[in-house]
N, CA, C and O atoms as a Tinker XYZ file with bonds, in Angstrom:
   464  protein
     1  N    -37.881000  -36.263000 -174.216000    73     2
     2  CA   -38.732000  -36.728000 -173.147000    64     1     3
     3  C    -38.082000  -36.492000 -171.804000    63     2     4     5
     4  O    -38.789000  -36.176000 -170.847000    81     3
     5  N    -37.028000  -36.601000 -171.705000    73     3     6
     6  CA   -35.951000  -36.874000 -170.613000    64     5     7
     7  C    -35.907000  -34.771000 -170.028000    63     6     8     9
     8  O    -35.795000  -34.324000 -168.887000    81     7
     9  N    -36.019000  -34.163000 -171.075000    73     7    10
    10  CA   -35.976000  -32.730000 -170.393000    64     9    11
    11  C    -37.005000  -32.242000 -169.941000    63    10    12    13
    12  O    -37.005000  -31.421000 -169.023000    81    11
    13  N    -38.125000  -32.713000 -170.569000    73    11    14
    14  CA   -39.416000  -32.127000 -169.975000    64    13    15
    15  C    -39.981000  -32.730000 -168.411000    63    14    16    17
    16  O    -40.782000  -32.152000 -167.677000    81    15
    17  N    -39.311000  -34.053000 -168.158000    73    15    18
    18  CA   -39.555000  -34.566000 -167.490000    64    17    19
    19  C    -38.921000  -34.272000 -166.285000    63    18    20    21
    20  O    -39.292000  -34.821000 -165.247000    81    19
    21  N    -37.767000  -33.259000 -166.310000    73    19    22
    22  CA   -36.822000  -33.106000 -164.999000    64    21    23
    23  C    -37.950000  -31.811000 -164.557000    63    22    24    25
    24  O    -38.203000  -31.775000 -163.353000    81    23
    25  N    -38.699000  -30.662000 -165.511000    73    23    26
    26  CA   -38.962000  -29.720000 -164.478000    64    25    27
    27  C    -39.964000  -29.697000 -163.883000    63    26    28    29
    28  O    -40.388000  -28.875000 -163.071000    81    27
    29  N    -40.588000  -31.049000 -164.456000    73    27    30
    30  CA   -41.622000  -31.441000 -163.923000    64    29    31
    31  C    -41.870000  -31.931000 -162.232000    63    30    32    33
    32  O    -42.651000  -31.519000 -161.375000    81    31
    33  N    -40.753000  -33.061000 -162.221000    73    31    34
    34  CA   -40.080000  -33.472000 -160.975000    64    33    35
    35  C    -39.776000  -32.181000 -159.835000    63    34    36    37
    36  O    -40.394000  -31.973000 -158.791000    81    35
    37  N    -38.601000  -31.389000 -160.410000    73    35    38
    38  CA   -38.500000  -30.314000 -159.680000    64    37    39
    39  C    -39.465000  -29.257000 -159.104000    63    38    40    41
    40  O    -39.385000  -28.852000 -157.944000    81    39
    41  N    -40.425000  -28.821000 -160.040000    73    39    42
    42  CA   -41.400000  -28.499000 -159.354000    64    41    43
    43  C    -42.331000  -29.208000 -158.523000    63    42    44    45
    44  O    -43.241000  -28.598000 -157.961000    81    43
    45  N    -42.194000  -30.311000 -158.412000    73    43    46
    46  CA   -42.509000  -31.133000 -157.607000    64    45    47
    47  C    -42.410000  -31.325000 -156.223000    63    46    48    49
    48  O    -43.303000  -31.518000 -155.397000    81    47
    49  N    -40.626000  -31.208000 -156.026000    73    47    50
    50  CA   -40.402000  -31.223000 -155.205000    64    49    51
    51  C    -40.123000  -29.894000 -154.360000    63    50    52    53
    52  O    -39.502000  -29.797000 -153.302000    81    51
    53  N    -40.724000  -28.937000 -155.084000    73    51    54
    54  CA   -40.205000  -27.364000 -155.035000    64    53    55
    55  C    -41.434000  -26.950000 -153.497000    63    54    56    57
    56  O    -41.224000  -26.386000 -152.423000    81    55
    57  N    -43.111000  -27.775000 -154.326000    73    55    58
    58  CA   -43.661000  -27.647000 -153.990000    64    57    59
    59  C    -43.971000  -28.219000 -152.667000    63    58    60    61
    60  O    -44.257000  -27.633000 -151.623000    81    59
    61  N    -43.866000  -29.409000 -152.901000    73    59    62
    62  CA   -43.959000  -30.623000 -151.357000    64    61    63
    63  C    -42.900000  -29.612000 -150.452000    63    62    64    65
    64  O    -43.408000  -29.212000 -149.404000    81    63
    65  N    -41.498000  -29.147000 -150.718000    73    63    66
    66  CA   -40.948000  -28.130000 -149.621000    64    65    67
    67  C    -41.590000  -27.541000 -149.135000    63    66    68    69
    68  O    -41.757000  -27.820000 -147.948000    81    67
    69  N    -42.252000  -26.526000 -149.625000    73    67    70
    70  CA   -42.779000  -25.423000 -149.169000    64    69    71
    71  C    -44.142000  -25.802000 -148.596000    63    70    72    73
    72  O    -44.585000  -24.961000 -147.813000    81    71
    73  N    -44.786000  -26.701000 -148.772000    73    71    74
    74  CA   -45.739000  -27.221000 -147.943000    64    73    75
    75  C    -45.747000  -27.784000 -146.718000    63    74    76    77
    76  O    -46.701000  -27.874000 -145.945000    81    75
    77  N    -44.179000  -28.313000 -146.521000    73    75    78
    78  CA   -43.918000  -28.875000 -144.733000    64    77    79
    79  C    -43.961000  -27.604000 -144.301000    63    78    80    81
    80  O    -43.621000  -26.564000 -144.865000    81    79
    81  N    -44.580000  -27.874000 -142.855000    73    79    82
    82  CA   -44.845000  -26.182000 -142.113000    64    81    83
    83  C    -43.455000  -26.558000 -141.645000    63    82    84    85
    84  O    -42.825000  -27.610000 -141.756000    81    83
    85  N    -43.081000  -25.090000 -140.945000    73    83    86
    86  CA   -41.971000  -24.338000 -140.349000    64    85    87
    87  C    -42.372000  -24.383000 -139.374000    63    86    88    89
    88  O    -43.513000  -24.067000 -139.038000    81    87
    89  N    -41.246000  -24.914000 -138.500000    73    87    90
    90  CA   -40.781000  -24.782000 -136.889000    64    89    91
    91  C    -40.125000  -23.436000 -136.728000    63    90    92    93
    92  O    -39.243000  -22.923000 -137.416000    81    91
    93  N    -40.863000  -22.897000 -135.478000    73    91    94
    94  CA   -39.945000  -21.800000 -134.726000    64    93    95
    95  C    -39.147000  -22.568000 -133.905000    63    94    96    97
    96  O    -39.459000  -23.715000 -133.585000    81    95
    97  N    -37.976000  -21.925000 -133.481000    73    95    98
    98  CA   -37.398000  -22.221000 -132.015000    64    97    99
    99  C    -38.695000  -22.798000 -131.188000    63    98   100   101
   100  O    -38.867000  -23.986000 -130.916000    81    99
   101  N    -39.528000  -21.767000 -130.863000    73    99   102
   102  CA   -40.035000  -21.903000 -129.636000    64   101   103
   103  C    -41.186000  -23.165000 -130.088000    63   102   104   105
   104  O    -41.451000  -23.752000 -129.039000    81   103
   105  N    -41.926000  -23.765000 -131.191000    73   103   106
   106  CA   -42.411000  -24.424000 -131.900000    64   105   107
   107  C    -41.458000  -26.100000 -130.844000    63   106   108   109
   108  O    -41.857000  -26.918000 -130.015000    81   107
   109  N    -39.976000  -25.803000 -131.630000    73   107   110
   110  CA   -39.532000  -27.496000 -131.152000    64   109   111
   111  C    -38.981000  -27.410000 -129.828000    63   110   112   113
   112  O    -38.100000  -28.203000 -129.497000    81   111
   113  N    -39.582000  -26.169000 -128.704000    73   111   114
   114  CA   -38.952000  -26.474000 -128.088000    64   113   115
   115  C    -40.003000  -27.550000 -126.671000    63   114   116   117
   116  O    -39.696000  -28.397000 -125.832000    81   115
   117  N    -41.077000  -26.971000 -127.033000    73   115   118
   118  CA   -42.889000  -27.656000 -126.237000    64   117   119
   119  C    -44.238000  -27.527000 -126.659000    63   118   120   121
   120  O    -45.187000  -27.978000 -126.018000    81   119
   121  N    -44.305000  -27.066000 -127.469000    73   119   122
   122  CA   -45.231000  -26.166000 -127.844000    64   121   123
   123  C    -45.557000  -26.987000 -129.427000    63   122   124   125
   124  O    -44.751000  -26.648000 -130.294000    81   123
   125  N    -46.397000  -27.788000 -129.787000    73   123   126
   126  CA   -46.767000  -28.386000 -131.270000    64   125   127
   127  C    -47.847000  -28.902000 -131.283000    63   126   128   129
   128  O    -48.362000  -29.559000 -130.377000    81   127
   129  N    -48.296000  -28.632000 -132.363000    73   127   130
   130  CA   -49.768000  -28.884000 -132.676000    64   129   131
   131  C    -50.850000  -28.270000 -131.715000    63   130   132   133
   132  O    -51.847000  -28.974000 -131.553000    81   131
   133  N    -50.819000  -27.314000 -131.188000    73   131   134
   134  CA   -51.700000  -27.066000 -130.074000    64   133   135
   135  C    -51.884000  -27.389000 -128.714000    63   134   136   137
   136  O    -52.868000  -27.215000 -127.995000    81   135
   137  N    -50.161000  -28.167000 -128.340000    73   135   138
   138  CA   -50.477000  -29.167000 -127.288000    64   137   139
   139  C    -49.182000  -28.510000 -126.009000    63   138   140   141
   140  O    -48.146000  -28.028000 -126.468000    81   139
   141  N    -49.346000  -28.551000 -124.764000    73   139   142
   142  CA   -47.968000  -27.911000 -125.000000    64   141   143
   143  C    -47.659000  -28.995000 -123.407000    63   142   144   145
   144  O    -48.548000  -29.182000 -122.576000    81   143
   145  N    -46.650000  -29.411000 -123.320000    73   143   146
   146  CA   -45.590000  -29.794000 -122.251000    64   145   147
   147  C    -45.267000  -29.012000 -121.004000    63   146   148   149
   148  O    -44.711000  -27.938000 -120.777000    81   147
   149  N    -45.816000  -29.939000 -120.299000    73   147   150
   150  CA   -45.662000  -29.379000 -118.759000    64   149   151
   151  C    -44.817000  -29.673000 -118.137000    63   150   152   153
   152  O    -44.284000  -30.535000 -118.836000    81   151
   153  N    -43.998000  -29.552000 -116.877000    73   151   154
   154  CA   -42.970000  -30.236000 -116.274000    64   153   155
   155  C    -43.394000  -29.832000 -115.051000    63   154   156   157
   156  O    -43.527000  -28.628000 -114.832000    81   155
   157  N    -43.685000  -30.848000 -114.008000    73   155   158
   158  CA   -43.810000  -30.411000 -112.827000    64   157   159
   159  C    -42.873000  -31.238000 -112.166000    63   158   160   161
   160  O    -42.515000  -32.361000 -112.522000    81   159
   161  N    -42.514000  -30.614000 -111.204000    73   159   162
   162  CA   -41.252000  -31.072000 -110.234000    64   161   163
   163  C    -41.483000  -31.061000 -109.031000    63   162   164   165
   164  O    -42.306000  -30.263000 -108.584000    81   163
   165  N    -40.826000  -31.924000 -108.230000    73   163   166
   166  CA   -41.111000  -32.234000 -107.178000    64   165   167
   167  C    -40.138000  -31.631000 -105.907000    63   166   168   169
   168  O    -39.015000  -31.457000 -106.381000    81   167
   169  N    -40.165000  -31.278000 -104.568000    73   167   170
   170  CA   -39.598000  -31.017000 -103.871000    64   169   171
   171  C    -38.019000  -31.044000 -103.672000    63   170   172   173
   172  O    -37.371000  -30.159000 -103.113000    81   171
   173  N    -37.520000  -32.202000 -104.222000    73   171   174
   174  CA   -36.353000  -32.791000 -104.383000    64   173   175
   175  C    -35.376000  -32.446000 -105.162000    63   174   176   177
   176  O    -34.171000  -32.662000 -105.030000    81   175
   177  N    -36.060000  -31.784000 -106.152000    73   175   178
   178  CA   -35.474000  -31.243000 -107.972000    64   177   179
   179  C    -34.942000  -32.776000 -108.364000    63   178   180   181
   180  O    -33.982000  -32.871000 -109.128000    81   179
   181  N    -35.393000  -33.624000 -107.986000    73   179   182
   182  CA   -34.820000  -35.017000 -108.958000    64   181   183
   183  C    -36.101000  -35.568000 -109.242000    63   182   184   185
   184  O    -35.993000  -36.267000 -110.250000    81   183
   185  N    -37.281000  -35.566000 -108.801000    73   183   186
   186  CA   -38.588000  -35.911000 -109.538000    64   185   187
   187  C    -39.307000  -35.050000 -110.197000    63   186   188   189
   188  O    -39.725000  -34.015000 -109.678000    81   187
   189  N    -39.503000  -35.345000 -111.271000    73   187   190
   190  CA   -40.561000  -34.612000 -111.798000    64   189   191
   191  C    -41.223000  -35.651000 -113.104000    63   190   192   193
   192  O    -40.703000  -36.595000 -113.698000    81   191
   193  N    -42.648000  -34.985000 -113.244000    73   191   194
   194  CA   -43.158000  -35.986000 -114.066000    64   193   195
   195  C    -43.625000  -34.980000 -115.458000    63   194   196   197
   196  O    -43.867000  -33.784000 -115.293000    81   195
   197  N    -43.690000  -35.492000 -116.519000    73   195   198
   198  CA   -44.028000  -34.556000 -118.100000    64   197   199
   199  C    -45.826000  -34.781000 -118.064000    63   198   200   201
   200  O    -46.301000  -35.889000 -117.817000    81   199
   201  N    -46.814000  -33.408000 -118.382000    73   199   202
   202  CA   -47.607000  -33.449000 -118.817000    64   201   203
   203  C    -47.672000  -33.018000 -119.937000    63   202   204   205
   204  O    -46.788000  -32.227000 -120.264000    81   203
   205  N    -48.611000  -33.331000 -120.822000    73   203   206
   206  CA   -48.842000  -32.746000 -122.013000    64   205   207
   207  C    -50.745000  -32.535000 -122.091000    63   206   208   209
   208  O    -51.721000  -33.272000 -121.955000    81   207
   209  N    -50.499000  -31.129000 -122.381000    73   207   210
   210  CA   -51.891000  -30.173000 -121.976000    64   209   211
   211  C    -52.646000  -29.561000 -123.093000    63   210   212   213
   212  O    -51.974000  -28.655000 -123.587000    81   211
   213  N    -53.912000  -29.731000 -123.738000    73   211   214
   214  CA   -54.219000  -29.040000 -125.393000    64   213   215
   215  C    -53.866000  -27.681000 -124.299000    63   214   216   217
   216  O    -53.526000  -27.563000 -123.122000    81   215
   217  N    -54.261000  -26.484000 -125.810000    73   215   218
   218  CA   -53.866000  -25.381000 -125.460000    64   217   219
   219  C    -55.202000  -24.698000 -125.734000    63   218   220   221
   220  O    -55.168000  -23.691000 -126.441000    81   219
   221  N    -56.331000  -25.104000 -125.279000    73   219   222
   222  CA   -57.886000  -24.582000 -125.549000    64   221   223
   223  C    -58.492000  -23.928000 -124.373000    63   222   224   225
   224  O    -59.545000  -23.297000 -124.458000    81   223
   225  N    -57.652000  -24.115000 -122.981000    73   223   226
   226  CA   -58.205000  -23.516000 -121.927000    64   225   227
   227  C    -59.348000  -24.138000 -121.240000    63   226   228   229
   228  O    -60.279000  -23.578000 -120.661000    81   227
   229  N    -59.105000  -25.455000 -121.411000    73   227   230
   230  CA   -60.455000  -26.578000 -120.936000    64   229   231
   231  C    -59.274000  -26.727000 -119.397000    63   230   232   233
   232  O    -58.090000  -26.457000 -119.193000    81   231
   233  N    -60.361000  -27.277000 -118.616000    73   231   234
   234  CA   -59.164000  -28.146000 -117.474000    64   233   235
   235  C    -59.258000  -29.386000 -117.488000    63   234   236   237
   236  O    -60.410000  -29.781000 -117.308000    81   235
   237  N    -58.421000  -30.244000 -117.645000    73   235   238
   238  CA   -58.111000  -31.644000 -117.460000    64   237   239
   239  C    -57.034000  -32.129000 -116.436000    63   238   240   241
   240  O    -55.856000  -31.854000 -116.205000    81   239
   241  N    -57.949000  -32.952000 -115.944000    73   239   242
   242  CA   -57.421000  -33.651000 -114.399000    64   241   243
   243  C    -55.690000  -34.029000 -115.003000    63   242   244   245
   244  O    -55.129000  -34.137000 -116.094000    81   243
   245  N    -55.298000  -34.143000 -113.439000    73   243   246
   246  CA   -53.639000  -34.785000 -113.211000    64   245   247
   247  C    -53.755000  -35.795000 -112.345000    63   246   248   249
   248  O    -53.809000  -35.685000 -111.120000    81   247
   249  N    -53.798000  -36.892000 -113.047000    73   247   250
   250  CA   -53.505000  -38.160000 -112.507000    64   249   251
   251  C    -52.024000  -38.708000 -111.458000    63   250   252   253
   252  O    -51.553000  -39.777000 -111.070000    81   251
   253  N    -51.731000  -37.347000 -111.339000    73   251   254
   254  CA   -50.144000  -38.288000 -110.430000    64   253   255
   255  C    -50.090000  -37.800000 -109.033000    63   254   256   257
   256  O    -50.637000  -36.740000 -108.727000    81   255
   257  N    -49.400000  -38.589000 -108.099000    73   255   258
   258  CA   -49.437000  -37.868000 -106.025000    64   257   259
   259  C    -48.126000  -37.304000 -106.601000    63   258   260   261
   260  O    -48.022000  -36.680000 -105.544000    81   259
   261  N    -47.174000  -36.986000 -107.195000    73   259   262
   262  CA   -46.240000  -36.512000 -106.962000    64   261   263
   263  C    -46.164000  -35.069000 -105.879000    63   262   264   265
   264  O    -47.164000  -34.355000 -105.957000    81   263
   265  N    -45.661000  -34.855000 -105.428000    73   263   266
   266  CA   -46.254000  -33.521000 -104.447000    64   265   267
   267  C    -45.411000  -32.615000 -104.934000    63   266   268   269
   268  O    -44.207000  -32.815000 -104.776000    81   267
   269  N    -45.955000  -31.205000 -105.760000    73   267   270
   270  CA   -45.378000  -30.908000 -106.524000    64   269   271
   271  C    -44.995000  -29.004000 -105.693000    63   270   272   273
   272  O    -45.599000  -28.151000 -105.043000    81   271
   273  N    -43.458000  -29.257000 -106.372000    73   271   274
   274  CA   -43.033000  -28.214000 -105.878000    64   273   275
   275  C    -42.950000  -27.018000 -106.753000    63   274   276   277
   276  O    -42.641000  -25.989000 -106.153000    81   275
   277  N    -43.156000  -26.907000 -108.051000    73   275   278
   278  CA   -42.827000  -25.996000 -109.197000    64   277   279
   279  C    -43.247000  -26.873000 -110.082000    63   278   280   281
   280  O    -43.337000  -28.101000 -110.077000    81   279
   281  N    -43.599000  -25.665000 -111.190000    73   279   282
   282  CA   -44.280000  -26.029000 -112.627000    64   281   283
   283  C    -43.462000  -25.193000 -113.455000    63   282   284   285
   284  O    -42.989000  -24.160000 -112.981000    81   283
   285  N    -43.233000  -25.547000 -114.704000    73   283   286
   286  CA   -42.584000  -25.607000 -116.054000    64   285   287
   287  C    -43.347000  -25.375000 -117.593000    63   286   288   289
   288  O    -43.635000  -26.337000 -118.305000    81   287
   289  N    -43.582000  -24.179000 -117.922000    73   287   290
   290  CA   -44.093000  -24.392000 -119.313000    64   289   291
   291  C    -43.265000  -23.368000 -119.985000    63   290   292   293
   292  O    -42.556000  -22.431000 -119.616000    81   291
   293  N    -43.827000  -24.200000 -121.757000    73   291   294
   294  CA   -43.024000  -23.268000 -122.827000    64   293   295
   295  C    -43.021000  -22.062000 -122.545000    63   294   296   297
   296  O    -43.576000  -21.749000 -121.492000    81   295
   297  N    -42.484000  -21.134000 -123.271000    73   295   298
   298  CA   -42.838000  -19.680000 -123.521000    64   297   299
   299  C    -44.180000  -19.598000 -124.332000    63   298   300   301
   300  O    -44.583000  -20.412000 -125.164000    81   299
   301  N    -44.856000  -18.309000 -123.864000    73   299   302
   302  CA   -46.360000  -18.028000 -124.466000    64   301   303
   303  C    -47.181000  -18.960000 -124.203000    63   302   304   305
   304  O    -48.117000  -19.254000 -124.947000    81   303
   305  N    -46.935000  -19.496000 -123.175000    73   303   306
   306  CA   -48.302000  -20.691000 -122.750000    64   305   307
   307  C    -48.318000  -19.995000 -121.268000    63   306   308   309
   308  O    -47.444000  -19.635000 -120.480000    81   307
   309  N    -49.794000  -19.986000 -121.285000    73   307   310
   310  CA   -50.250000  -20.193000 -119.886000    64   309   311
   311  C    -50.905000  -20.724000 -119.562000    63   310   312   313
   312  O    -51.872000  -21.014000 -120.266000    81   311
   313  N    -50.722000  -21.320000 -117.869000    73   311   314
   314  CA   -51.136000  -22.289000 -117.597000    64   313   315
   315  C    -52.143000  -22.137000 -115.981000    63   314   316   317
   316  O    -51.983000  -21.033000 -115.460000    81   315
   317  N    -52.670000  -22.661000 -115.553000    73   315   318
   318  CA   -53.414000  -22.689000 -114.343000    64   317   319
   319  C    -53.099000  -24.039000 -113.836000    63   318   320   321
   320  O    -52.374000  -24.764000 -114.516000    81   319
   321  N    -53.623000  -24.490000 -112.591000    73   319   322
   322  CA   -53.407000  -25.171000 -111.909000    64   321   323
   323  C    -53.991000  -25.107000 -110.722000    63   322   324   325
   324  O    -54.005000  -24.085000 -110.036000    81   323
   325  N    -54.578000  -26.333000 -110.360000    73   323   326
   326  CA   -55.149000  -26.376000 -109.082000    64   325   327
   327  C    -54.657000  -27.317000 -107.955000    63   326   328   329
   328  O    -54.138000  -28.392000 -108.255000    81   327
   329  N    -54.741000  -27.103000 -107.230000    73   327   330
   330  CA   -53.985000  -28.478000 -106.111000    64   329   331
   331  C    -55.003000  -29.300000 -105.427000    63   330   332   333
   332  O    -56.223000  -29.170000 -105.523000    81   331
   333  N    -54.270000  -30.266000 -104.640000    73   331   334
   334  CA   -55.080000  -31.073000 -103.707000    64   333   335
   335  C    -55.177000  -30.772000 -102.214000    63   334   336   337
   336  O    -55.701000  -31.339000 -101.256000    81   335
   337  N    -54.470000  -29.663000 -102.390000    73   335   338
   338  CA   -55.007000  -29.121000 -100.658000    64   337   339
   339  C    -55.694000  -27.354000 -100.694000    63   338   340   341
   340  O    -55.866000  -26.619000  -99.721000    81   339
   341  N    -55.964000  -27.072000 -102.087000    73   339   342
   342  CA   -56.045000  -25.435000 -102.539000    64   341   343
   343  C    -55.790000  -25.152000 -102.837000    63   342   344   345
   344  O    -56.428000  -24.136000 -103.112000    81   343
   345  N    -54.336000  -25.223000 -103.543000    73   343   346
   346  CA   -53.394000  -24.090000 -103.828000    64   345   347
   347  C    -54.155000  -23.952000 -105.219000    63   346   348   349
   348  O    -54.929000  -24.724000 -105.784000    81   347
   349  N    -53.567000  -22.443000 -105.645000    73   347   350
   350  CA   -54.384000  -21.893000 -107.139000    64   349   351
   351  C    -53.112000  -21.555000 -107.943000    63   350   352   353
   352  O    -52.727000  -20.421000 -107.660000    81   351
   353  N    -52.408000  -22.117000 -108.769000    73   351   354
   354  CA   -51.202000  -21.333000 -109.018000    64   353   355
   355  C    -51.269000  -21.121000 -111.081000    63   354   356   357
   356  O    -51.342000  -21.900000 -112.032000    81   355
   357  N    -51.195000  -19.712000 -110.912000    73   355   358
   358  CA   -51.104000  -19.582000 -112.362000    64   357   359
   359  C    -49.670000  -18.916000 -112.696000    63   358   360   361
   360  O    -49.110000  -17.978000 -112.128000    81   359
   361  N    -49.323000  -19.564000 -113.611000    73   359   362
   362  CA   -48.194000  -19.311000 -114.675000    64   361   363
   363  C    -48.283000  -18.938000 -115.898000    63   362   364   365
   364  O    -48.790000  -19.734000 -116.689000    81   363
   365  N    -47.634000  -17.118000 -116.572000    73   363   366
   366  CA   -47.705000  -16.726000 -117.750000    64   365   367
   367  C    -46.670000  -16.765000 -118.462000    63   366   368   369
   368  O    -45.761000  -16.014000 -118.110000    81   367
   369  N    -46.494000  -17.449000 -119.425000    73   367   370
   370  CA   -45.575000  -17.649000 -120.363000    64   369   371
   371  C    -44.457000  -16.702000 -120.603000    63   370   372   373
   372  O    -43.596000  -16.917000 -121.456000    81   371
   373  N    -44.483000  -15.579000 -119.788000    73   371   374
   374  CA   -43.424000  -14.424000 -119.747000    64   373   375
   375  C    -42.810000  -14.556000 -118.424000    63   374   376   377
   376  O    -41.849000  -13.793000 -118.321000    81   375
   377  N    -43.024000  -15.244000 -117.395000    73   375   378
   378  CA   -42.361000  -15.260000 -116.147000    64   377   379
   379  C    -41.167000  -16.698000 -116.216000    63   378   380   381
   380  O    -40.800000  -17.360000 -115.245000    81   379
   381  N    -40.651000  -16.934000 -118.002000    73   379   382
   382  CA   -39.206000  -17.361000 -118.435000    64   381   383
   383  C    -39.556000  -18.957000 -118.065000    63   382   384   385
   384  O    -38.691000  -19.801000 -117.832000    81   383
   385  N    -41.053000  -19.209000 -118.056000    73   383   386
   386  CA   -41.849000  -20.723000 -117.929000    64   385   387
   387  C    -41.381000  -21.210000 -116.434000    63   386   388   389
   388  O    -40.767000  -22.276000 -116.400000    81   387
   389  N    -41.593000  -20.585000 -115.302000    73   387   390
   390  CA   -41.308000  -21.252000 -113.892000    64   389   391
   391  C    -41.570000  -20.450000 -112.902000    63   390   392   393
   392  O    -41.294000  -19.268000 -112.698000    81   391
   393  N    -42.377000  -21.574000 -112.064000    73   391   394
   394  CA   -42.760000  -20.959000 -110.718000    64   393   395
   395  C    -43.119000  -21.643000 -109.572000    63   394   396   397
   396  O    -44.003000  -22.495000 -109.667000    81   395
   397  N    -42.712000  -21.473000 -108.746000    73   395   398
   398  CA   -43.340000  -22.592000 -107.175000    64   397   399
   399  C    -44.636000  -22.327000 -107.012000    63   398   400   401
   400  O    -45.276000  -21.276000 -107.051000    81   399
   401  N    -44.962000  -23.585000 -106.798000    73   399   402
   402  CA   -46.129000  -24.183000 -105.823000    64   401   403
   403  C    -46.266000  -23.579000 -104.210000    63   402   404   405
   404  O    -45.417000  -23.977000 -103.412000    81   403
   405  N    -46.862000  -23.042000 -103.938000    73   403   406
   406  CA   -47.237000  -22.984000 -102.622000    64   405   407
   407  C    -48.281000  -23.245000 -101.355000    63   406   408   409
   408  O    -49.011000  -22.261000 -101.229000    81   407
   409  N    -48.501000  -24.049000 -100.598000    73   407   410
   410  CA   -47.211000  -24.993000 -100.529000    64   409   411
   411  C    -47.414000  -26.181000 -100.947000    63   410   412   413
   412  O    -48.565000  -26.547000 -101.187000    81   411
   413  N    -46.263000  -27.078000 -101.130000    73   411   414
   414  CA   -45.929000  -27.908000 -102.295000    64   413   415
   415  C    -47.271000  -29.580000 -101.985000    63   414   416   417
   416  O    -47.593000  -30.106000 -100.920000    81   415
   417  N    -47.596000  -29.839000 -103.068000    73   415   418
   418  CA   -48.397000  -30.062000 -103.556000    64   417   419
   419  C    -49.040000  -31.224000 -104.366000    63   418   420   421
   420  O    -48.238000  -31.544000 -105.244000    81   419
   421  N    -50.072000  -31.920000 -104.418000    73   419   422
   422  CA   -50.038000  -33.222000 -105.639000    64   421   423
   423  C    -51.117000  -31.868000 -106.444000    63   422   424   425
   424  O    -51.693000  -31.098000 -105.676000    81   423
   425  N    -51.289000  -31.704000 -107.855000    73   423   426
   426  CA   -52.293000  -30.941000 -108.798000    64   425   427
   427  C    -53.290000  -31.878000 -109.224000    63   426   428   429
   428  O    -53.115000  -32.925000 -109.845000    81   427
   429  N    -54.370000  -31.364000 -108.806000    73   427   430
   430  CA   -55.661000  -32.028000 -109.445000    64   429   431
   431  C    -56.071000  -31.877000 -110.982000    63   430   432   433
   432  O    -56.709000  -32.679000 -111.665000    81   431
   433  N    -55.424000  -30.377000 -111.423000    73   431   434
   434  CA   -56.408000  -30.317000 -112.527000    64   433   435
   435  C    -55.525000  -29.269000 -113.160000    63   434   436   437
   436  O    -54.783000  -28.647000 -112.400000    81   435
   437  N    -55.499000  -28.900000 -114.870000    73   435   438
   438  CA   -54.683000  -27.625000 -115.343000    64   437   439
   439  C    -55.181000  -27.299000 -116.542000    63   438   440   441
   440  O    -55.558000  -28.068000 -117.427000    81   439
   441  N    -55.164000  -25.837000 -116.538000    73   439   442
   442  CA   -56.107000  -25.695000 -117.771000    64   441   443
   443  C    -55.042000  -24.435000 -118.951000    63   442   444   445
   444  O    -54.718000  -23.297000 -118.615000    81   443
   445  N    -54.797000  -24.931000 -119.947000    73   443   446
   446  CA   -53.520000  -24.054000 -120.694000    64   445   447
   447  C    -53.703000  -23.799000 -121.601000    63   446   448   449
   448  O    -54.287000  -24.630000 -122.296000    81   447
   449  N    -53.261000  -22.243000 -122.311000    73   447   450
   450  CA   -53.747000  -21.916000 -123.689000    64   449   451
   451  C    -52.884000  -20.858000 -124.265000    63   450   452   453
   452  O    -52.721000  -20.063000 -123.339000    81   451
   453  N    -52.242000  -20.426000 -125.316000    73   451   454
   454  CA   -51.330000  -19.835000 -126.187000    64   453   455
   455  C    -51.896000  -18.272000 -125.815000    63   454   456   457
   456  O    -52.985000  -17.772000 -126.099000    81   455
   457  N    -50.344000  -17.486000 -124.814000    73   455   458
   458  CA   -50.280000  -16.159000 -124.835000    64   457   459
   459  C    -49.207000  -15.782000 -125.842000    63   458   460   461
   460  O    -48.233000  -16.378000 -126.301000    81   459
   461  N    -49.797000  -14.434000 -126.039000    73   459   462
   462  CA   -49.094000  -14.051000 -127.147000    64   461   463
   463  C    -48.521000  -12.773000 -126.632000    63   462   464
   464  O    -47.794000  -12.088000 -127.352000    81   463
């Protein structure tokens, strides 16, 4: 009873492994479940506040005055952005996730979605 019962277990657990999905690097580094992490920063480089944005290309408002001097995303995300005095600033996930605001800024609204 005792032998039939171990490969049973083992395949068991052979299986539940291979069913947790796999992280890339770039997976744990902002980027999960479809959602991806923003960082906007403020004039100062000592403020900045974390958004977290789906990656469907909808725009959803930004609730904060921070007046923002540069934006921050993963790799292969891009992102848009709108401000509260005009500014239009888009960021592609190949420009190493960073770029200034011009000129610096509170963001009304950002709309982000998986480049490949």
């Amino acid at each position: 009873m005792k032998t039939s019962t171990i490969p049973v277990v083992l395949a068991l657990v052979v299986s539940i492994a291979s069913a947790a999905p796999s992280t890339t690097r770039h997976e744990t580094r902002q980027v999960k479940d479809r959602f991806a992490r923003v960082k906007l920063s403020g004039g100062d480089d000592k403020s900045f506040k974390w958004e977290i944005f789906p990656l469907d290309a909808e725009w959803y408002p930004i609730y904060n005055p921070l007046r923002v001097n540069s934006v921050s995303t993963p790799d292969n995300v891009t992102c848009q952005f709108s401000g509260t005095e005009g500014s239009a600033t888009t960021l592609v996930g190949e420009h190493n996730g960073f770029i200034y605001v011009s000129p610096p800024q509170p963001q009304k609204s950002a709309s982000c979605y998986q480049s490949y």
